[in-house]
N, C-alpha and C positions, 0 to 999 in steps of 0.2 A: 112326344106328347106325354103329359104326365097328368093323373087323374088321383085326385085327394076323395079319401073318404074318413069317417068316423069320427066328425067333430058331433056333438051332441049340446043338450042346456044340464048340466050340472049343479049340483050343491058345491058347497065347498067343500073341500077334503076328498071329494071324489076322484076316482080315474077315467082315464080313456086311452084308447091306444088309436094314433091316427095311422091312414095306412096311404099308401101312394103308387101307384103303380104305372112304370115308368116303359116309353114303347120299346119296339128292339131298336131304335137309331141310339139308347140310350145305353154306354157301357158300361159293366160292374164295376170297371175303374173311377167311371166316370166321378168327380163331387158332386155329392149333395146337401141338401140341406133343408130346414125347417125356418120358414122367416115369417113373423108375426105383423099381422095390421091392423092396428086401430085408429078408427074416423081422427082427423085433426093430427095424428102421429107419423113418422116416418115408419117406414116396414124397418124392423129390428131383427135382425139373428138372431135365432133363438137358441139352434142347434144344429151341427154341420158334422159332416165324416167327408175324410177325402181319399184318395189311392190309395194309403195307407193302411187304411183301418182309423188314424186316427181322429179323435171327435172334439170337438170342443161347442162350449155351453155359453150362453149367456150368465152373467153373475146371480140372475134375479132367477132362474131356472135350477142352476146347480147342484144334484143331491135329490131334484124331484123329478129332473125327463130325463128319459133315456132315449138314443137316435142309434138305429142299426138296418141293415138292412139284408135283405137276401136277394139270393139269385138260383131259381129253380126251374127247370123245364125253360130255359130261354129268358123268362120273366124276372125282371125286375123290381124287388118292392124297397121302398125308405119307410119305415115304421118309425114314430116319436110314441114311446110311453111317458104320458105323463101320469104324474100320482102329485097327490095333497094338492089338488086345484084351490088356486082363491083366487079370487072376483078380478084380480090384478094380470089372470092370465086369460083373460075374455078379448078374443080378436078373431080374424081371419087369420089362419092356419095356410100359410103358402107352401110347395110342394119344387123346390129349383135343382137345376142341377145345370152342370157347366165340364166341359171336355178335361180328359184329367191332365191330359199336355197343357193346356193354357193354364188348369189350376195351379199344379206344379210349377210353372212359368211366375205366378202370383205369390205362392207360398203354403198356399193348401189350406185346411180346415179354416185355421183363425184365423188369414188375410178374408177366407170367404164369410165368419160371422161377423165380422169388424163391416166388411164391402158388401152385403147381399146385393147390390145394382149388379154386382160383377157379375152374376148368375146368367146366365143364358137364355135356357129354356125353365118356363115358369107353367104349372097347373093353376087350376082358378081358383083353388084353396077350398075349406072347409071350415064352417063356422064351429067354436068354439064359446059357448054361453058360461060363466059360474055367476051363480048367484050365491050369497050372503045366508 
């Protein structure tokens, strides 16, 4: 189970730090990710880390969110900071994550932003507002 919070309604140029917290069936190895939806759009990778450590970004994201996570007392979080919002990053904020044998199996982080379906287990995301 994976529970997203900390989307908010924003200015533009503003931040926010999404946070997600992920059950024990979910392991630090495990991939995850940040996958984005808006009404009439396909859900879009926004930002993924895999077994690695390593992370990869969407193009339109790049230089402004950050994707990292911790693992403390048993619990698991996936945090995206975002910074300099504009109105183009206004969506449901999804919260996935996928076994790191199968990810590894796929190719890891950018098979998983390229493929978000491939995700597994999914939260029910958190809205994310910017206005102009």
């Amino acid at each position: 189970q994976l529970v997203e919070s900390g989307g908010d309604s924003v200015q533009a140029g503003g931040s926010l730090r999404l946070s997600c917290v992920a059950s024990r069936s979910t392991s630090s190895n495990d991939c995850m990710g940040w996958i984005r939806q808006t009404p009439g759009k396909e859900r879009e990778g926004v930002a993924t880390i895999d077994y690695d450590g390593r992370t990869s970004y969407a193009d339109s994201v790049k230089g402004r969110f950050a994707i990292s996570k911790s693992y403390d007392k048993n619990i698991l979080t996936l945090y995206l900071q975002i910074n300099s919002l504009k109105p183009e990053d206004t969506g449901t904020y999804l919260c996935a994550a996928l076994g790191f044998q199968t990810c590894a199996a796929y190719g890891g982080s950018e098979y998983m932003l390229q493929s978000p379906e491939t995700f597994a287990i999914w939260g029910q995301g958190t809205q994310v507002n910017v206005s102009s």
